[in-house]
N, C-alpha and C positions, 0 to 999 in steps of 0.2 A: 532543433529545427531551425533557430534562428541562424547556427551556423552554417547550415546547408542554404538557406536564402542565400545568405552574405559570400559562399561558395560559388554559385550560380550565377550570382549579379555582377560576379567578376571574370566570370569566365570569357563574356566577349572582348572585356578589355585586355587577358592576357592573350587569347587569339591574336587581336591585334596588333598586340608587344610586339608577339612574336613573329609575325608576318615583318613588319619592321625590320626589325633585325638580321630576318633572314636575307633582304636583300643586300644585294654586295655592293661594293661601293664601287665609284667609276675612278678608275685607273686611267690617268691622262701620262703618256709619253711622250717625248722629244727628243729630236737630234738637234746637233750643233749645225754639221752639213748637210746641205741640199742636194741630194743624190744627182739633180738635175741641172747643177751649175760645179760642177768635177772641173778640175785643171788638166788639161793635157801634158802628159810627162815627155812627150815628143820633142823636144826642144834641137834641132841638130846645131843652130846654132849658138846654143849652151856654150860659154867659157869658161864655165865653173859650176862645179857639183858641190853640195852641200849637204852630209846628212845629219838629221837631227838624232844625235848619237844616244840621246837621254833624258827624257821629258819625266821629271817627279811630281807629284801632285802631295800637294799635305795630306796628314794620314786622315783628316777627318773629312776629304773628297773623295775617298776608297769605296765610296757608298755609291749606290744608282740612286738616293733620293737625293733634291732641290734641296740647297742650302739657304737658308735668309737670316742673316743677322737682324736678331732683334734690340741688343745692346753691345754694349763693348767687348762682352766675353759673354754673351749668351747668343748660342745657334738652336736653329730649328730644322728639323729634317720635315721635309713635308712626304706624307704617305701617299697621295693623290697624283704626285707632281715627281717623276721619276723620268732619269734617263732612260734613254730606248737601249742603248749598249754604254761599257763601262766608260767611263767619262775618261779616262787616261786616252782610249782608243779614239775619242769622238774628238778631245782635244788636238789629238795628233794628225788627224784626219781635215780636222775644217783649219789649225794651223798651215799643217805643208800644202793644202789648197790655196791659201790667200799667197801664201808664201809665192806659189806658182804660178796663178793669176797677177802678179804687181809686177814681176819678173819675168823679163824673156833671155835674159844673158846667165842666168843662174837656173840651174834644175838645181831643186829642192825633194829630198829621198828620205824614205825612213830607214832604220838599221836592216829590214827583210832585202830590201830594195839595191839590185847593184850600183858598187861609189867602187873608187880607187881609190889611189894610192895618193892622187891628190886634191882627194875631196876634202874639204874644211869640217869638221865638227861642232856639230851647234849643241850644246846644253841648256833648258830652259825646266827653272825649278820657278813653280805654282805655288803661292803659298796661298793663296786668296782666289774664289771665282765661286762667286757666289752673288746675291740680289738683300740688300737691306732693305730696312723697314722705313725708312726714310727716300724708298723710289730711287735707289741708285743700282747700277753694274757694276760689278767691284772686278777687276783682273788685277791682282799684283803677284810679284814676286823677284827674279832676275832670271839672267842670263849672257852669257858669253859662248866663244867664238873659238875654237882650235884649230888653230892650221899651221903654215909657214912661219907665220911670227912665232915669237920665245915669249914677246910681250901677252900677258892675261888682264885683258880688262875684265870685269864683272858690270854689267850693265841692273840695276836698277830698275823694274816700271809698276807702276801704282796708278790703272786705268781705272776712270768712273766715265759712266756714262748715265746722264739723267733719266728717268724710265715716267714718259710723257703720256701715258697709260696705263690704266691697270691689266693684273692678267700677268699668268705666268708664259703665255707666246710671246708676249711684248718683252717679256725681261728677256725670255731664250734671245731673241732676235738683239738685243742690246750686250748680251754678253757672246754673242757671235759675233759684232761690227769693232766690239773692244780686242778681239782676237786678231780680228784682221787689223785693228790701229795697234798691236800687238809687233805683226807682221811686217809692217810697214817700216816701225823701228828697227826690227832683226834687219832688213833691207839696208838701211842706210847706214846702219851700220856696217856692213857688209862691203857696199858700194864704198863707204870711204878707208876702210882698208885697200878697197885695190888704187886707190886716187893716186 
């Protein structure tokens, strides 16, 4: 009998376990770009085409969840905090925007997108793009430049940008503005090739 009490007296607290449980968790997604700030690819007075022939991301960005470094060599995938589309595609997408917005003498193209014969190729390998635990935006990795010259430089960039809020829209938005100071470099570097 006593164990039929002790049965009983439990029963509302496992109802309400299980109500718990049953509810689903909230799924927040993000874009890199703002459907509603797009670059015009119209450029007629364009002197030079550029496509970005090859954008690599490290193998552990292949994910749609938010990465954050919490140590040196320990990452965290957050389950809550997910890309809206694969991060290769949103990189390449809010990149050749900035790229297009800073520039009017250069159209910036992906590989779908028609280039000729004397469009320059751009390469940019990801190794880093992620939010630490220490309130920073992390963009690194390199990139270089194929065209006319024979010369191959290999460009270096290792972006932080401080994260003056919490919240993972604040990091989006800081690892968006590190893209486009991403951008600004591909530019100038660009610009002083043709000098």
């Amino acid at each position: 009998m006593t164990h039929l009490k002790r049965a009983l007296s439990l029963a509302p607290l496992l109802v309400l376990l299980s109500a718990c449980a049953s509810q689903p968790e909230s799924i927040h997604y993000y874009l890199l770009s703002n459907p509603d700030h797009l670059s015009d690819l119209n450029k007629p007075q364009a002197k030079q085409k550029v496509v970005l022939q090859s954008l690599e991301l490290a193998e552990y960005l292949q994910s749609r969840h938010i990465v954050m470094q919490l140590s040196t060599n320990k990452l965290q995938f957050s389950n809550k905090h997910r890309w809206a589309e694969n991060l290769h595609v949103s990189v390449e997408k809010a990149l050749l925007n900035s790229l297009n917005q800073q520039s009017q003498d250069i159209l910036y193209l992906n590989r779908k997108q028609l280039g000729d014969g004397t469009a320059q190729h751009l390469f940019v390998e990801l190794k880093h793009f992620l939010i630490t635990e220490n309130s920073t935006a992390v963009v690194s990795g390199n990139f270089w430049v194929k065209g006319e010259s024979k010369d191959l430089n290999i460009h270096s960039f290792n972006i932080k940008r401080d994260l003056s809020r919490d919240g993972y829209p604040h990091a989006i938005e800081q690892l968006t503005t590190a893209l486009s100071e991403l951008a600004t470099r591909i530019r100038l570097v660009l610009e002083q090739n043709e000098a």
